[in-house]
KOLNUTI-535022 format. One record per residue: residue in one letter; x, y, z of N, C-alpha, C, CB in turn. Coordinates in steps of 0.1 Angstrom, whole numbers. Glycine has a CB too. Layout:
# residues N
- code,n_east,n_north,n_up,ca_east,ca_north,ca_up,c_east,c_north,c_up,cb_east,cb_north,cb_up
- A,X,Y,Z,X,Y,Z,X,Y,Z,X,Y,Z
...
# end
This chain:
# residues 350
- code,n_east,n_north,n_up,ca_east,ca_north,ca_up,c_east,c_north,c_up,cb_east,cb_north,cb_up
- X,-73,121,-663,-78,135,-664,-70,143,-673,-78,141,-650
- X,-57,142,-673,-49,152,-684,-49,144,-701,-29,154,-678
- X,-49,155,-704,-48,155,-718,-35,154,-725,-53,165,-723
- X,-27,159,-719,-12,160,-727,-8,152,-711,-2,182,-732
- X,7,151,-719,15,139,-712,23,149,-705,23,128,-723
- X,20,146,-687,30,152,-676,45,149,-677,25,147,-663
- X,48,140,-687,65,134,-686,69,144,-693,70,117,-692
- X,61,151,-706,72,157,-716,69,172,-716,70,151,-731
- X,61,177,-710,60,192,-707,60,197,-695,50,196,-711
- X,65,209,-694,65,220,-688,54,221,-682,67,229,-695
- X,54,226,-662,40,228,-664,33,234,-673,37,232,-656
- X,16,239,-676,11,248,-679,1,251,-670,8,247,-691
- X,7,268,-670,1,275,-661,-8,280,-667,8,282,-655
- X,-22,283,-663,-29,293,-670,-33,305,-659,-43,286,-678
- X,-31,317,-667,-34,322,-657,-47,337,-662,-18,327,-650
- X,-56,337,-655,-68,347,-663,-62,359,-657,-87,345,-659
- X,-69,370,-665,-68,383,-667,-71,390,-661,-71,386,-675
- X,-85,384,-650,-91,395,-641,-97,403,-647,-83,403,-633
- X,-98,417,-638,-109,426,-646,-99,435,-650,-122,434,-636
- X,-104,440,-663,-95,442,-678,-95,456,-672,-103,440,-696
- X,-99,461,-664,-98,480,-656,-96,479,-650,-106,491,-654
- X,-89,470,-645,-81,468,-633,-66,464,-638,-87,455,-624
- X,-55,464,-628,-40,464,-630,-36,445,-630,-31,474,-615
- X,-44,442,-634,-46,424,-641,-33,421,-654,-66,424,-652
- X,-40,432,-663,-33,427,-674,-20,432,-676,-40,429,-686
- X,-21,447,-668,-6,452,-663,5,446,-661,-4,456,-653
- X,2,438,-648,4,427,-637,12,413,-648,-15,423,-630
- X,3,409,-655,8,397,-659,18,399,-673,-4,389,-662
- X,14,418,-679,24,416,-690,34,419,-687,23,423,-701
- X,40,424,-676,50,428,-665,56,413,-663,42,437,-650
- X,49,407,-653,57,391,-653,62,384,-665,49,380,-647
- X,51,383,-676,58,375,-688,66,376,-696,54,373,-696
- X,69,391,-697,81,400,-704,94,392,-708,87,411,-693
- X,97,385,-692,109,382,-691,114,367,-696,112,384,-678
- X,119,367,-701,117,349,-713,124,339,-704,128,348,-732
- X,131,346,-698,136,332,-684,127,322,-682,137,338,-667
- X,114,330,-678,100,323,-674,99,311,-682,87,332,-676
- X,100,310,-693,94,299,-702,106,289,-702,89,304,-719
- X,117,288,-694,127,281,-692,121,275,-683,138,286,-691
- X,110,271,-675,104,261,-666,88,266,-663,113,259,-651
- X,87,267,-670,67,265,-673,60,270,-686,58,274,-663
- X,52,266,-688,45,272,-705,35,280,-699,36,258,-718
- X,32,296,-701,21,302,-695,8,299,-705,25,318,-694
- X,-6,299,-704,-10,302,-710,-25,310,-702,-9,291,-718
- X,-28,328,-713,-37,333,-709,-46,334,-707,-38,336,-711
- X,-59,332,-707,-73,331,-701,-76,345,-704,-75,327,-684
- X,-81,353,-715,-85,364,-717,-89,369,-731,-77,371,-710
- X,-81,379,-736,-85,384,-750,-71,389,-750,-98,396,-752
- X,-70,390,-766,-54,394,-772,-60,402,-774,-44,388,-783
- X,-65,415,-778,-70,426,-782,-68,435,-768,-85,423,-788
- X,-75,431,-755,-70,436,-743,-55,434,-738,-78,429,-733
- X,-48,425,-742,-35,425,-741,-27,433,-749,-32,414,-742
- X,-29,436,-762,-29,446,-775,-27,462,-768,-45,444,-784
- X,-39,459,-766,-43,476,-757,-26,479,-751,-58,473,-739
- X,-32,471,-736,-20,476,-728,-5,474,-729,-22,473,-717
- X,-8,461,-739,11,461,-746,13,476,-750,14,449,-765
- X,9,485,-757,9,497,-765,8,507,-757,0,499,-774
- X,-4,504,-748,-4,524,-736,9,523,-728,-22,526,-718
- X,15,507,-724,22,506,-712,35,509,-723,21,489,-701
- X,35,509,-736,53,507,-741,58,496,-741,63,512,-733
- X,52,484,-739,59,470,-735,60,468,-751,49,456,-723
- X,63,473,-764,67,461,-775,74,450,-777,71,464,-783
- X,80,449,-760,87,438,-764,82,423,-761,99,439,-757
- X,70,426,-754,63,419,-748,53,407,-759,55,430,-739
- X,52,397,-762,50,388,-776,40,376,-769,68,382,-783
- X,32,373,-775,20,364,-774,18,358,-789,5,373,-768
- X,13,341,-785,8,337,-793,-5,334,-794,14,331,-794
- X,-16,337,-804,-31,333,-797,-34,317,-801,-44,344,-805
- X,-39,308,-796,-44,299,-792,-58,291,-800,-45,303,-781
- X,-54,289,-810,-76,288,-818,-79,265,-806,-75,283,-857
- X,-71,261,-809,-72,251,-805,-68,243,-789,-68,249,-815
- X,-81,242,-784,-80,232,-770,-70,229,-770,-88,219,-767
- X,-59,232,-760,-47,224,-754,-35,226,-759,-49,211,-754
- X,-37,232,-774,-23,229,-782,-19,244,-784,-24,221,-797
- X,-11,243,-769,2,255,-760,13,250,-771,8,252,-738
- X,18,258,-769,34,265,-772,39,265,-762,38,278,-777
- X,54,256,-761,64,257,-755,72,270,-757,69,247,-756
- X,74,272,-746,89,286,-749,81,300,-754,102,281,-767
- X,67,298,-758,57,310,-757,45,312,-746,50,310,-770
- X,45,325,-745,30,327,-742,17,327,-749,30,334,-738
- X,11,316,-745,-2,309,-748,-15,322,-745,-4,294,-737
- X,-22,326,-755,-34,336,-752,-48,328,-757,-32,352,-760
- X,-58,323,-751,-69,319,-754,-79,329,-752,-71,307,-749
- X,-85,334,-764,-93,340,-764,-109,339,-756,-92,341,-773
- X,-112,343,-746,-126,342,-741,-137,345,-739,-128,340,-737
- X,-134,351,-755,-151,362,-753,-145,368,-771,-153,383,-733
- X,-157,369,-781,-155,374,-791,-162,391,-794,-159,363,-798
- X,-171,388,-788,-180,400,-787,-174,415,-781,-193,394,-777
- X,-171,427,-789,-165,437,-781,-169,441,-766,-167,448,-787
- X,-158,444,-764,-161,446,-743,-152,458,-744,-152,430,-728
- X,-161,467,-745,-148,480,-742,-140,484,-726,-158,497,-745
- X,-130,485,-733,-120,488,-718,-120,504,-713,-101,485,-721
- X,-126,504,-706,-126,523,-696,-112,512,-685,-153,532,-680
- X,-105,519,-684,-95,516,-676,-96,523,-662,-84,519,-684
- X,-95,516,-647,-96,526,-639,-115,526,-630,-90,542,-650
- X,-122,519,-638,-135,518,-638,-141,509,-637,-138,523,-646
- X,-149,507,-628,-160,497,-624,-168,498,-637,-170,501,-608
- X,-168,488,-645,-181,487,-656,-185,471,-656,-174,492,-675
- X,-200,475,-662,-205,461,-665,-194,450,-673,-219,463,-673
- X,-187,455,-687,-176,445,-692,-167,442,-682,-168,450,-703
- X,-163,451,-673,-150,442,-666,-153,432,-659,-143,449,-657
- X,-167,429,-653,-171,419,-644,-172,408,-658,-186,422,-632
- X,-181,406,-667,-187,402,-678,-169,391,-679,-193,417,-692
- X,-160,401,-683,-150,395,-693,-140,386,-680,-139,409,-703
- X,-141,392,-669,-134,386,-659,-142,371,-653,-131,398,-646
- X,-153,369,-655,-159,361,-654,-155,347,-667,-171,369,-653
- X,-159,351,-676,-158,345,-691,-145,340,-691,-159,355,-703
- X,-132,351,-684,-117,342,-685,-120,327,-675,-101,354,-676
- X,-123,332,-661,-120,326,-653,-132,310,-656,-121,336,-641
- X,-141,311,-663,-151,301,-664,-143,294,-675,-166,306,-668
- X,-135,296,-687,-127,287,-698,-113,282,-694,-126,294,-712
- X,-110,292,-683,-100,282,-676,-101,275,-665,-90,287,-673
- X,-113,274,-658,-116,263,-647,-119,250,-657,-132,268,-635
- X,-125,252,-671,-129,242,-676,-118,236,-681,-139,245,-685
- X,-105,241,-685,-95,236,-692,-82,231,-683,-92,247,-703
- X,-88,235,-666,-81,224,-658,-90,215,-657,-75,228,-645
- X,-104,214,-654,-107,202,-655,-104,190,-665,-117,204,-655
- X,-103,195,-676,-101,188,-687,-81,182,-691,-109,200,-699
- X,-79,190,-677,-62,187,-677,-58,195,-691,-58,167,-678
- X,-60,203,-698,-53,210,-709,-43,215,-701,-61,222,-718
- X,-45,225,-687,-35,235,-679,-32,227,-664,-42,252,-676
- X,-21,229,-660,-19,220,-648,-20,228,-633,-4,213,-650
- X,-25,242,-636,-26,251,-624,-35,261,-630,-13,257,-618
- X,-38,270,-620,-44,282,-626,-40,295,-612,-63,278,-630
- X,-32,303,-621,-32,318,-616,-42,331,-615,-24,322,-621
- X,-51,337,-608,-58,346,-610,-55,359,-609,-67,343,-606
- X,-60,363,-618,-57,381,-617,-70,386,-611,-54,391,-634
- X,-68,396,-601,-73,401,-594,-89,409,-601,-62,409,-588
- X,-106,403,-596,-118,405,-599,-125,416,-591,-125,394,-598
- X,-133,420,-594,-142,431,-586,-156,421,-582,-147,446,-598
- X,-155,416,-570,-160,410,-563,-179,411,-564,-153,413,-552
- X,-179,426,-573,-194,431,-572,-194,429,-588,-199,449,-564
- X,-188,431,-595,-192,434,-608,-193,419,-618,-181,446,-614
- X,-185,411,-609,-184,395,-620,-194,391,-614,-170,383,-620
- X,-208,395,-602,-218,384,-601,-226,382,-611,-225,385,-591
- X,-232,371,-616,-240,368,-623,-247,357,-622,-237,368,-632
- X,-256,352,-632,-264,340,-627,-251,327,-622,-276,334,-642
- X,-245,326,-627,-231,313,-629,-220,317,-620,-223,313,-645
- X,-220,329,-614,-215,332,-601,-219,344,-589,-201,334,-605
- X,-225,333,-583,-233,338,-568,-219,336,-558,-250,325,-563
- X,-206,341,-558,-200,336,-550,-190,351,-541,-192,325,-558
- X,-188,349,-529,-173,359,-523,-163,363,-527,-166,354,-517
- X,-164,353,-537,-150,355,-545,-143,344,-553,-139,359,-535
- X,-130,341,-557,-126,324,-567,-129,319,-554,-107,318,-575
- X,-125,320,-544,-117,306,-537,-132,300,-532,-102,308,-520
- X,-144,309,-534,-158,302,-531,-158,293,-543,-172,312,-531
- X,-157,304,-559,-160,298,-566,-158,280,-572,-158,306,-570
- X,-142,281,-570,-134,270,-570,-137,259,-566,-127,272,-565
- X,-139,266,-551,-142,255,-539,-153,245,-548,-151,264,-521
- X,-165,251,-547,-177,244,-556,-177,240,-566,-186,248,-558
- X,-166,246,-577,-163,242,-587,-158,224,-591,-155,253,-590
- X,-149,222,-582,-138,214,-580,-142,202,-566,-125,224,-578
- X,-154,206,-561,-161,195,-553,-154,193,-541,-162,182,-561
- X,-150,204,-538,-142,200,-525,-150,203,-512,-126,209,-525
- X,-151,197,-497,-158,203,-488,-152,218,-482,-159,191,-477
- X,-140,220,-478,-137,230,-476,-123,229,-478,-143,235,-466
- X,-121,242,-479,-107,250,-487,-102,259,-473,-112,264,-504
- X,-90,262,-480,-80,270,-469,-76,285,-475,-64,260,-467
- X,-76,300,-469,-73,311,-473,-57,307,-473,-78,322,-463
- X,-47,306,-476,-34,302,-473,-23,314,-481,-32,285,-479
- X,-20,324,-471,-14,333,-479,1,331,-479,-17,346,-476
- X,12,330,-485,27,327,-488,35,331,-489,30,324,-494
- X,44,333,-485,62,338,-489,69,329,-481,69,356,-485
- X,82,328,-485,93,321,-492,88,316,-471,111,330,-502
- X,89,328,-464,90,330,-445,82,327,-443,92,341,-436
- X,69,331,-449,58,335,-436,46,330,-445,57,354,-429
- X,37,326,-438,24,315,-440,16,312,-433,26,305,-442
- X,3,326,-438,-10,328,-428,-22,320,-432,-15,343,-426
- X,-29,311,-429,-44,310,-432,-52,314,-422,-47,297,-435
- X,-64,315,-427,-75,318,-420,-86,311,-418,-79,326,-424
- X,-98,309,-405,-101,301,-402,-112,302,-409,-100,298,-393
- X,-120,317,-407,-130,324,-413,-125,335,-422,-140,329,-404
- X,-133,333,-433,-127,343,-444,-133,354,-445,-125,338,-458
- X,-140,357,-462,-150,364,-461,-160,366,-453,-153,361,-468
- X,-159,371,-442,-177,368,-432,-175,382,-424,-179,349,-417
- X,-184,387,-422,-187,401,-416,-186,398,-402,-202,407,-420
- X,-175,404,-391,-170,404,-376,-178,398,-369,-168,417,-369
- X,-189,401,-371,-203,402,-360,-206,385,-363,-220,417,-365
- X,-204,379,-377,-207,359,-375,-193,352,-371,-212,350,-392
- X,-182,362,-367,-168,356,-366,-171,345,-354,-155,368,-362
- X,-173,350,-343,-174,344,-329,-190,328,-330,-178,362,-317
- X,-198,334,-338,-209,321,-342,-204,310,-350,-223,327,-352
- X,-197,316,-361,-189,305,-370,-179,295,-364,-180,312,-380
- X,-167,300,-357,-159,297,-351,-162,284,-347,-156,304,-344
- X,-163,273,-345,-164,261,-343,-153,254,-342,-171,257,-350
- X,-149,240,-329,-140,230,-332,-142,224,-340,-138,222,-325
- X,-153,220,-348,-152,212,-363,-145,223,-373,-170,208,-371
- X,-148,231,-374,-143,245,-381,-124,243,-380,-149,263,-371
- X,-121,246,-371,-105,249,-371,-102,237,-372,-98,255,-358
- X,-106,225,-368,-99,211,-370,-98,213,-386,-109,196,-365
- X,-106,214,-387,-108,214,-407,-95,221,-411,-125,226,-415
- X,-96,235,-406,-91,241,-412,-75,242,-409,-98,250,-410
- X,-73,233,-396,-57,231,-393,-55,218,-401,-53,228,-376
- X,-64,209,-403,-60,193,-411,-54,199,-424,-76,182,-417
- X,-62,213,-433,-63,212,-447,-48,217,-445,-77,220,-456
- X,-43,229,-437,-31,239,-435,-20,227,-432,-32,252,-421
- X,-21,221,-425,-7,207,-418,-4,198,-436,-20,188,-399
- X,-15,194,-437,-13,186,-452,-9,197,-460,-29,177,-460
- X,-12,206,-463,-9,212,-474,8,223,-469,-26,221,-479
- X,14,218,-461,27,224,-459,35,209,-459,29,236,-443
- X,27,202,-459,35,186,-464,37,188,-476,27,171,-464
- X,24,181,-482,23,180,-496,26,190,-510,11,177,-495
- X,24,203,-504,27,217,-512,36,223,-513,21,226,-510
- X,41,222,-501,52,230,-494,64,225,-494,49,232,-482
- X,62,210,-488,76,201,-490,81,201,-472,92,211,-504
- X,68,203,-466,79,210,-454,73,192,-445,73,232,-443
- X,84,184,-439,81,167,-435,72,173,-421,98,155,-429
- X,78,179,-413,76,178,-400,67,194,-395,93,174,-392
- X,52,198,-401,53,212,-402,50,218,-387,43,216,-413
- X,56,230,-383,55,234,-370,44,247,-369,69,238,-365
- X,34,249,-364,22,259,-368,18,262,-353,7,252,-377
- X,14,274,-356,9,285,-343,-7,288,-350,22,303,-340
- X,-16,287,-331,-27,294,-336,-29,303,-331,-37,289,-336
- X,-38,314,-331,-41,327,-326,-51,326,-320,-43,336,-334
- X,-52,334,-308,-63,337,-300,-75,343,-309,-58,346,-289
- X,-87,340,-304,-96,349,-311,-95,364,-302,-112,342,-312
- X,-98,363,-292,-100,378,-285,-90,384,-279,-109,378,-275
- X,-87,399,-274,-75,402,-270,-67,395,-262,-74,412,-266
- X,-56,393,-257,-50,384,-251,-54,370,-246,-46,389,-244
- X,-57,365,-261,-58,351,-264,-72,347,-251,-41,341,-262
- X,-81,357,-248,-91,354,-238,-87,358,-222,-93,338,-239
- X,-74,362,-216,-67,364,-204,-80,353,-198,-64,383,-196
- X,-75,341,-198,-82,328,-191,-95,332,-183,-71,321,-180
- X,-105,335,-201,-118,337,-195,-127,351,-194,-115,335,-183
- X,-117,357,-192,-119,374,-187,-124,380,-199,-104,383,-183
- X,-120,378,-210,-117,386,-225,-130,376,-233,-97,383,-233
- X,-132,369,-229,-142,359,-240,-139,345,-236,-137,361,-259
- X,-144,334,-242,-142,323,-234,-141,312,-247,-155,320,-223
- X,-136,317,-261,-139,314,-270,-119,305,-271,-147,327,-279
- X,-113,313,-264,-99,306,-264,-101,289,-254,-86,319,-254
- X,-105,294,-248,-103,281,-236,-106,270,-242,-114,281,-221
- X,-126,274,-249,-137,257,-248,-134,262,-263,-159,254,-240
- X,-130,266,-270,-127,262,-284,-117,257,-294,-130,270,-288
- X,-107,270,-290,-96,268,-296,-84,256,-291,-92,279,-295
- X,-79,257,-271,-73,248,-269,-79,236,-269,-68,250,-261
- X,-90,229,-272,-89,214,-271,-86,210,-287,-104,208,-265
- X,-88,219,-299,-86,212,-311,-68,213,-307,-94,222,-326
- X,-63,227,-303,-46,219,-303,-40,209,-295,-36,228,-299
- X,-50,209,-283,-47,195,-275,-48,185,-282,-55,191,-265
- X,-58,182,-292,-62,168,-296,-54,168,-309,-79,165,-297
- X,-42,178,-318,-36,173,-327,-23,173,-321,-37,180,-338
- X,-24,181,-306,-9,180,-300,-10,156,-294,-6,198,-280
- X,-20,155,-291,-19,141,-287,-17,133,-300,-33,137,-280
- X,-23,135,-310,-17,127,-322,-2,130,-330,-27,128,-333
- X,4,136,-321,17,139,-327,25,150,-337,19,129,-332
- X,12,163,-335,14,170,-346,22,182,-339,1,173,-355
- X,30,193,-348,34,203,-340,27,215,-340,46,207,-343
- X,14,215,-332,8,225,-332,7,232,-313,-5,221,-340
- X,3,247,-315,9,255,-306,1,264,-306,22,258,-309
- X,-4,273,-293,-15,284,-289,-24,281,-281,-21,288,-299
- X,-34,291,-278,-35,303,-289,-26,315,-282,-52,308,-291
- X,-24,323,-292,-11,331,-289,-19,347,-287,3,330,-304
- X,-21,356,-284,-24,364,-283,-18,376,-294,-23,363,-271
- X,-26,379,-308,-19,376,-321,-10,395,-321,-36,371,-338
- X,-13,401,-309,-3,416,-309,8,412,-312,-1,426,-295
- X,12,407,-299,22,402,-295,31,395,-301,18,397,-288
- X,25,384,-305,29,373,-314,34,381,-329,15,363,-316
- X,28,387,-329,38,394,-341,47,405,-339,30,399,-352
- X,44,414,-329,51,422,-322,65,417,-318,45,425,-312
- X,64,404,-317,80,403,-306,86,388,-319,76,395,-280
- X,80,390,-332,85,382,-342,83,372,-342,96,383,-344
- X,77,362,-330,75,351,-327,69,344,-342,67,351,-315
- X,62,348,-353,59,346,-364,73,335,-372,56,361,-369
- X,88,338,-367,95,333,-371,100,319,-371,99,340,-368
- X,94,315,-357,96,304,-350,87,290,-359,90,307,-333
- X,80,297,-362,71,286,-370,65,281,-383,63,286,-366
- X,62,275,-391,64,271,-406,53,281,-412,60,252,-410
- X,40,280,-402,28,284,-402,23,291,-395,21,277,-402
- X,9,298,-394,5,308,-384,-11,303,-388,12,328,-387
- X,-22,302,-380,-39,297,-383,-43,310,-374,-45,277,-374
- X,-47,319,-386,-57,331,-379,-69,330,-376,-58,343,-386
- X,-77,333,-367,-95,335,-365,-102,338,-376,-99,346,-355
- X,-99,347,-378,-108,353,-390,-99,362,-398,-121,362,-385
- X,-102,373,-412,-99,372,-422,-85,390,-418,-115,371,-433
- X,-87,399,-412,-85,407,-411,-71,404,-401,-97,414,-408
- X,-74,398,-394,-63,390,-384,-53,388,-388,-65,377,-380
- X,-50,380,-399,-44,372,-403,-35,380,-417,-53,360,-404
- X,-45,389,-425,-41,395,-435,-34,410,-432,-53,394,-443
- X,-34,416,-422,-31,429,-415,-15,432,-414,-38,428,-400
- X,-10,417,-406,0,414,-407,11,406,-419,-3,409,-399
- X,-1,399,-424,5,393,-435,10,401,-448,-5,384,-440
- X,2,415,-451,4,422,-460,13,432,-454,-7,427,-466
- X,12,434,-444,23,447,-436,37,440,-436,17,452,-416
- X,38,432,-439,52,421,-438,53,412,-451,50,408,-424
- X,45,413,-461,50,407,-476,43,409,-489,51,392,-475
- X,36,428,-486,25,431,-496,37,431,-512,14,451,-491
- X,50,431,-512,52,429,-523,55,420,-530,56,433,-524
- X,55,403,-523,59,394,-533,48,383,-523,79,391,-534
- X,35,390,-511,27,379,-507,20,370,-520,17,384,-498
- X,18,361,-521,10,353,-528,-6,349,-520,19,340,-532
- X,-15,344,-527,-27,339,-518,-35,328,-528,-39,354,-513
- X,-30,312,-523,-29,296,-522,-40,293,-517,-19,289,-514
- X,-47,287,-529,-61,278,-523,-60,267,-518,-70,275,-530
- X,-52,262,-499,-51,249,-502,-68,241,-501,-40,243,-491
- X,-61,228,-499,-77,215,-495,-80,215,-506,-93,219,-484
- X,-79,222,-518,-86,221,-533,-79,209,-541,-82,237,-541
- X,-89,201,-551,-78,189,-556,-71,197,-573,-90,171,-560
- X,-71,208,-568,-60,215,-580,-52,226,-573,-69,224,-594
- X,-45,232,-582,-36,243,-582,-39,253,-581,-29,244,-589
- X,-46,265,-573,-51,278,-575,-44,285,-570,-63,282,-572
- X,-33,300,-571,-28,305,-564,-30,322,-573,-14,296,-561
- X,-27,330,-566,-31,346,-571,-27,358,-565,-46,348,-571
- X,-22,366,-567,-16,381,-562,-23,381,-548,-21,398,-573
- X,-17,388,-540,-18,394,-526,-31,404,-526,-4,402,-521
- X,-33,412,-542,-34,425,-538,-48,423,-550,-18,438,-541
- X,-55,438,-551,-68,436,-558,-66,444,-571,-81,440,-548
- X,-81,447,-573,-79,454,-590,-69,465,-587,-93,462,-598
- X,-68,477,-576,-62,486,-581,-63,497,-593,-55,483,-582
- X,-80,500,-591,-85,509,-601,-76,522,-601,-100,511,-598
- X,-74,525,-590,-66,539,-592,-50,537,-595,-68,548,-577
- X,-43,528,-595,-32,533,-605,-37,521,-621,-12,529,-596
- X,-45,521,-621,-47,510,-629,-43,517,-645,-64,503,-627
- X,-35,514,-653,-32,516,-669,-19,530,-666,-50,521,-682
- X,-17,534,-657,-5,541,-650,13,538,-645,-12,543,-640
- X,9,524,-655,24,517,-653,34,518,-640,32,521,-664
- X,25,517,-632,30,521,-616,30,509,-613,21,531,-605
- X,20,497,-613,18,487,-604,33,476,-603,3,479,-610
- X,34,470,-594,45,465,-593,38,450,-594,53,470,-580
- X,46,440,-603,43,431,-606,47,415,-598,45,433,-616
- X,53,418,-587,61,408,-581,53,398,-578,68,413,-571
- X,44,405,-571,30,393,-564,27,382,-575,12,401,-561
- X,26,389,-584,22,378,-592,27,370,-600,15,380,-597
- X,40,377,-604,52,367,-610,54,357,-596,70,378,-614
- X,55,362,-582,60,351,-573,45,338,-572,64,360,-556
- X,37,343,-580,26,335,-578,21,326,-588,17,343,-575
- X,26,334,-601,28,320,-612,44,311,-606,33,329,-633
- X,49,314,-604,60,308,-595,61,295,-585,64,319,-588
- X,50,300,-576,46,295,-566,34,281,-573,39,308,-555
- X,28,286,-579,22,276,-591,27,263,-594,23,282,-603
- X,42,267,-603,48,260,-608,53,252,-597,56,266,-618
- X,60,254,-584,67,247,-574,58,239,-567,74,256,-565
- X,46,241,-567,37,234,-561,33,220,-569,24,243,-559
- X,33,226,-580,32,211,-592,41,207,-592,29,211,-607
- X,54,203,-588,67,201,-592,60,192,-577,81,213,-595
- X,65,196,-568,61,187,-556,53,178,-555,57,193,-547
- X,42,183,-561,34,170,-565,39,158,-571,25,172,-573
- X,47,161,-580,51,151,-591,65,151,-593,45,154,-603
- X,72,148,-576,86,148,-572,93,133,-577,86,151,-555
- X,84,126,-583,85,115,-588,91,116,-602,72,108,-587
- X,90,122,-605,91,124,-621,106,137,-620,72,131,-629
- X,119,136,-622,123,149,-620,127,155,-632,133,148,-611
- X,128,174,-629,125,176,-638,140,187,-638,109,179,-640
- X,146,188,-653,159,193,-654,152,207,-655,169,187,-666
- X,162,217,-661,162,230,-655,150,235,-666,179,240,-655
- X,151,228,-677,142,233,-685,131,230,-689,145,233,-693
- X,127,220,-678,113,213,-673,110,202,-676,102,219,-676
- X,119,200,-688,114,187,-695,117,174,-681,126,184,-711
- X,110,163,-683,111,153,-675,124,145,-677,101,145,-676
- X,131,139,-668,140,133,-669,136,118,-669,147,137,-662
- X,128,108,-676,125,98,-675,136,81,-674,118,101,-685
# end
């Protein structure tokens, strides 16, 4: 599948631009700034140098340096890689829902799904889309991690949000309250605890992983009283991974459970649905959370947080999320390919 040789490079990360009136390109010229970065991964862009142009200049960043890209695959080490993905003018209103921002945020994200398929990039980072404005005939989707999902042929994917502590997925994502309790299924959470257990092995590095689930209804159902969705749903999927030897645990009644920190005790946390799980997650790591597509047979990982039309081109936005998320990128590919080790400056040690 790859094109360039995993022994002698750096990862490459590509990471798109999002929507260009949104705090995307902010976001990423903020993380690349710092040249440390290219001392263990090669970035390369997914967007337009002319949009990067822009806000190198409104934001003040001159120090900030790109190289553009005419040819498939052939990145620069020690620079940042910009592939252009769209030639046609797309004006930037900054701050603003427009037809170009969906248009161009689309166009990034479509030449870099294609250029991990094609192994040119060995991950992909996304900058935050306007969920209404990038639909088009070529994406009828929720959002990437739909898109992805289908893109990359997988049966189902994991919401998997990250820091260094704490690590929420969800069982149901995108879906409106009222199909939470219809969706919910024991095929559902098995799925969705298999894809979360493997992917804190395999991603994470963690041997033996220890995970808590959440009740769906207030106090985890008070046996019955509250809903009946704890009893006949949830405990027999933890019975039946607690019999195969796994460390799983609940359902926890999710106030509580985070109320009295219990969140600490465990590698992982498996929420019901999408609000659940994220409420907490962002109230406890909205500045360096990341949000990890596991079950996917690639690398997708992307900021906590969304466009941010209103401080957007206001050099306010804080860039951490997503520096910790090209970051998180790179550590995930490394794990994968713990076989191969790699010295400080990425190169392989063969």
């Amino acid at each position: 599948m790859s094109n360039h040789s995993k022994h002698q490079d750096k990862p490459r990360i590509g990471i798109t631009i999002g929507d260009i009136n949104g705090i995307g390109p902010e976001v990423i010229i903020k993380s690349l700034r710092d040249n440390r970065l290219l001392n263990y991964l090669t970035p390369v862009i997914y967007g337009s140098s002319k949009v990067l142009s822009y806000y190198r200049k409104t934001l003040k960043y001159e120090d900030f340096n790109f190289t553009q890209v005419k040819d498939d695959g052939k990145f620069q080490n020690r620079k940042v890689n910009v592939v252009n993905c769209w030639n046609e003018m797309i004006e930037i209103n900054t701050g603003e829902v427009t037809e170009g921002g969906g248009k161009s945020s689309f166009l990034a994200l479509e030449k870099a799904t294609q250029h991990l398929k094609q192994g040119f990039i060995d991950a992909i980072v996304t900058a935050p889309i306007n969920k209404n404005n990038i639909q088009n005939d070529k994406f009828k989707f929720a959002g990437h991690t739909e898109y992805l999902t289908e893109k990359f042929g997988a049966k189902e994917s994991l919401m998997f949000m990250a820091t260094d502590n704490l690590k929420v997925g969800v069982v149901t994502g995108h879906l409106p309250i009222k199909e939470v309790s219809k969706k919910l299924t024991k095929e559902l959470i098995t799925e969705k605890l298999s894809i979360m257990e493997a992917s804190l092995r395999n991603d994470f590095g963690i041997q033996k992983p220890k995970i808590a689930l959440l009740g769906l209804n207030p106090h985890a159902g008070e046996n019955g009283l509250l809903g009946k969705e704890d009893d006949e749903v949830i405990k027999p999927v933890i019975n039946q991974f607690k019999n195969e030897g796994k460390l799983v645990f609940g359902p926890y009644p999710a106030d509580g459970f985070f109320g009295k920190n219990d969140y600490t005790k465990f590698d992982a946390v498996l929420a019901m649905y999408h609000d659940q799980g994220l409420i907490p997650f962002k109230t406890l790591a909205f500045e360096n959370g990341v949000n990890f597509t596991a079950g996917l047979p690639i690398i997708r990982t992307s900021p906590d947080h969304g466009t941010a039309y209103d401080i957007a081109g206001k050099n306010t936005a804080s860039e951490s999320s997503m520096l910790q998320a090209i970051y998180m990128a790179k550590d995930i590919y490394v794990n994968h390919n713990k076989d191969k080790e790699y010295s400080e400056t990425g190169s392989a040690n063969n």
